[in-house]
N, C-alpha and C positions, 0 to 999 in steps of 0.2 A: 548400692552404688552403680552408676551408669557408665557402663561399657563405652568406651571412645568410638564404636559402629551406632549407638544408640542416639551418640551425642550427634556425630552427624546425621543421621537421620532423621533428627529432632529438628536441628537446623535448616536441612533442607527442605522436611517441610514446611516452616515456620517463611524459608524465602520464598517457596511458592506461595505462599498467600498470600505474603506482603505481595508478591509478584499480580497475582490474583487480583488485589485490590488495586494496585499500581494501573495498571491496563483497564481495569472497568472505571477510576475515575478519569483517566485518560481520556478514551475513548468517548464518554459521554459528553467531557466538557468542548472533543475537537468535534464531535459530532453536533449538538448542540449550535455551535458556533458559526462551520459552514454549514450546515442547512440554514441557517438563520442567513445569513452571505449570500448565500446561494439564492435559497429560493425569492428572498425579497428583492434581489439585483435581475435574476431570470423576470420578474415580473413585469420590472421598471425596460427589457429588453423589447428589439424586435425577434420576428420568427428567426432569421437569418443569422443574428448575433445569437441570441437563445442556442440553436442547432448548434452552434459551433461551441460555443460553454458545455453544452452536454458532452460533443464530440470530447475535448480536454479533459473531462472530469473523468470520462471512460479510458483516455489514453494512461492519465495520470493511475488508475486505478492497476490497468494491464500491468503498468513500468515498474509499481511499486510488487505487482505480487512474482514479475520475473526478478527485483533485486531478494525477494524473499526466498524463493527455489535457489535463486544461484546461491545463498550464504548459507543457504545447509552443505550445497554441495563442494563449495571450496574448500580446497584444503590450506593447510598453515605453510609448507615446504617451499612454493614459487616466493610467497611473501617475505621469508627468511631469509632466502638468497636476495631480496629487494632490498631489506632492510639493514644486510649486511653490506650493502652500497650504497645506502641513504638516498634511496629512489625516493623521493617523495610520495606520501601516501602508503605505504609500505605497512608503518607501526598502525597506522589506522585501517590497514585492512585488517591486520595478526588480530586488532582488538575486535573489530565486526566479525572475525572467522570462530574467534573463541567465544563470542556470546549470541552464535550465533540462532540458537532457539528463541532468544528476545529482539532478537535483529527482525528475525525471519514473523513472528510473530506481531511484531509494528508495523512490519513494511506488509506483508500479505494479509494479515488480518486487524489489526485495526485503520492504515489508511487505504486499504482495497476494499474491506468491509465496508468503511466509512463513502467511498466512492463508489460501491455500489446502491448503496441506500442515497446517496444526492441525486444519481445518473436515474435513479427511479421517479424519483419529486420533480428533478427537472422536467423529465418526461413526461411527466401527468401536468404541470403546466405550460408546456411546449405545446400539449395534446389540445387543452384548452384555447391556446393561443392560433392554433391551426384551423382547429373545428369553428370558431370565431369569425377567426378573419375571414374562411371560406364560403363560411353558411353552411356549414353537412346538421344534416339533422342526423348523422348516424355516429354512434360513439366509436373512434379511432384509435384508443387508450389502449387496446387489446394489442393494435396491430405495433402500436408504439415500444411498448413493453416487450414486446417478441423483439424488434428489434435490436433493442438495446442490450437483452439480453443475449440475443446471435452475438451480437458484435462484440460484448465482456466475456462472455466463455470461449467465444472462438479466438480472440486476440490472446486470453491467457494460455488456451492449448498451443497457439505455437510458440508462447513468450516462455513455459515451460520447456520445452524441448530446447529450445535454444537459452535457456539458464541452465540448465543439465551441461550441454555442450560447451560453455562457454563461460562458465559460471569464476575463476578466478580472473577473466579479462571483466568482467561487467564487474566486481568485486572492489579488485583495480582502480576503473574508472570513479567507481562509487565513492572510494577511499580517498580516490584524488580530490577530486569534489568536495569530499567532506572535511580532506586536510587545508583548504583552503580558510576555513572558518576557525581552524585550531590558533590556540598563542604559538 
């Protein structure tokens, strides 16, 4: 006979894998989808519109992995007292606070993953698109790719610190936001 510690454990593992699998067909079918978006619209682009789709897929990538940090670090007690005044957004923070390892894990790693594998495609045909239009006979791909990755690890290190700092106001907002598509 199995022990009621047994039985939860049984359980938990059994929602990490569904979990498991949840996230990798996720992930494949939104990945899949925008690069598909992506890379055949960047193509149809000039250099200038191009740059700037890259620049948003980057910002979008940063934004999502600071609501990621901040929802491990919020706590439930500001939102309690929110909810106990029917601040809008309030009950839809408490629910992103308490799931928050599946929160935290969509927003930084599948759609920051997801935006940095586009912000890299984009790149390599931006890189194409430049080298082209300009005439280089020398490959730029190198210089592009540093780039773009400066600009995602440095935009996440300070978008870290300030979701550390700040993490149940960006929470908040998130919440608000999202209370707005709730019935």
């Amino acid at each position: 006979m199995k022990t009621k510690l047994e039985k939860k454990m049984k359980k938990q593992k059994n929602e990490t894998i569904s979990w498991f699998f949840t996230v990798f067909i996720l992930t494949f079918f939104l990945s899949m989808f925008f690069s598909y978006i992506s890379t055949t619209s960047i193509n149809n682009l000039q250099i200038i519109p191009a740059l700037i789709v890259l620049i948003v897929v980057i910002f979008v990538g940063v934004l999502f992995d600071i609501i990621g940090v901040a929802v491990t670090c919020a706590t439930e007690e500001e939102f309690h007292a929110m909810a106990s005044k029917k601040v809008k957004g309030a009950k839809t923070a408490l629910k992103l606070v308490r799931s928050a390892p599946k929160v935290s894990n969509i927003c930084a790693d599948v759609i920051g993953d997801i935006c940095g594998v586009l912000s890299g495609a984009i790149s390599a045909i931006l890189t194409i698109k430049i080298t082209a239009s300009l005439g280089l006979t020398v490959n730029i791909q190198f210089i592009m790719s540093a780039f773009v990755a400066s600009f995602t690890v440095a935009g996440k290190a300070l978008g870290k610190n300030f979701a550390k700092t700040k993490c149940n106001k960006i929470i908040g907002a998130v919440a608000k936001l999202l209370s707005l598509f709730e019935k």
